[in-house]
Each structure stands twice: as structure tokens, then as C-alpha cells.
N, C-alpha and C positions, 0 to 999 in steps of 0.2 A: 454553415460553419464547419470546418474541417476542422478532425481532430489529427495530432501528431502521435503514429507508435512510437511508443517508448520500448527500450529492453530492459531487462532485470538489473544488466553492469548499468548502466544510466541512472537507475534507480538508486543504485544503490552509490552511482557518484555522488548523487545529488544531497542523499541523506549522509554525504561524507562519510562513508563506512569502505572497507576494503572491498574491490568491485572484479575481481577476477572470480573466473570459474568457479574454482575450486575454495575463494576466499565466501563467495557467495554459499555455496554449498555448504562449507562447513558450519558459517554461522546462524543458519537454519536448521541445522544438524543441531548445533547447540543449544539453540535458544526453543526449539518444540520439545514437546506440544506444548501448550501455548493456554492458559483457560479460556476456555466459552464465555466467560462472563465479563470479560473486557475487550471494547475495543481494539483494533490493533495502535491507537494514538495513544492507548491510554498503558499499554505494553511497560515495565519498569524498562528495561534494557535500552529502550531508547533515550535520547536524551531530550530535552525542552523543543530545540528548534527540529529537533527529527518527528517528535510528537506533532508542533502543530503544522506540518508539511504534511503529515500524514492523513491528520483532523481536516484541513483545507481539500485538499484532493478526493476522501471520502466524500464529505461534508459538501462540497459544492460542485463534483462531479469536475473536477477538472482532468485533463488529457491526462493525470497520471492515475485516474480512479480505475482503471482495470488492471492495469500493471499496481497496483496497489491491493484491491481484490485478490491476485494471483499470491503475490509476495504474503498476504493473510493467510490464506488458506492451504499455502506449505506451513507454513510456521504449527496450524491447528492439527498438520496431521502429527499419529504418531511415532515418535523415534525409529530410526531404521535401527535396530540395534543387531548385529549379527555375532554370532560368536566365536570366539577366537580362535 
């Protein structure tokens, strides 16, 4: 079985969210860090069907569980914050 790469703008087609560059970036920006003690499905900011697209792909390893992995583990790091 061959899996399909996915990108981040795909990803984030999918989950219906703004999928440019910098649209991506900033909503990562925004939304980390992220607690440790929740799933990324389980995330408020997402919505229902972005929750179980995310739950499924984890959960059953499908072609978008690494690009899903990836898009967690920006969210857990901490804010870039620099100053002004």
C-alpha cells in the first residue's frame, strides 16, 4: 500500500481553514502552545468535523497522520514572541 504526501496548505484545505503561507503560520502563531494534556482532536479551536478528521487520521494512521503529527507538534511548541 502506498501512502499519498500530503502538505500543510492541503491540510489545512481540508480542515477548511485559511491555507496560505502565511495564513497557516499565523494561525499556529495564534493558537500555541497548545496543553500536553489534550489530544490535538480534542483542541477547542477546532471545530466538530475538523475534530474528527483529525481523531480519524491519528486514530487509524491514515495518509494524513504524519502531516498531522507535524501540524501537533508546531501548535505544542512555544510562542515565537519577539519584541518590539
Amino acid at each position: 500500500m502506498q501512502s499519498t504526501a500530503h502538505t500543510m496548505d492541503q491540510l489545512f484545505d481540508r480542515l477548511g481553514l485559511p491555507s496560505g503561507e502565511h495564513e497557516i503560520d499565523n494561525f499556529i502563531e495564534r493558537q500555541k502552545p497548545v496543553s500536553s494534556g489534550k489530544e490535538i482532536y480534542e483542541l477547542e479551536f477546532f471545530n466538530e468535523s475538523q475534530k474528527a478528521f483529525l481523531k480519524r487520521a491519528k486514530m487509524e494512521g491514515t495518509d494524513w497522520a504524519e502531516l498531522t503529527d507535524t501540524l501537533d507538534d508546531l501548535l505544542r511548541k512555544q510562542a515565537d514572541i519577539r519584541p518590539a
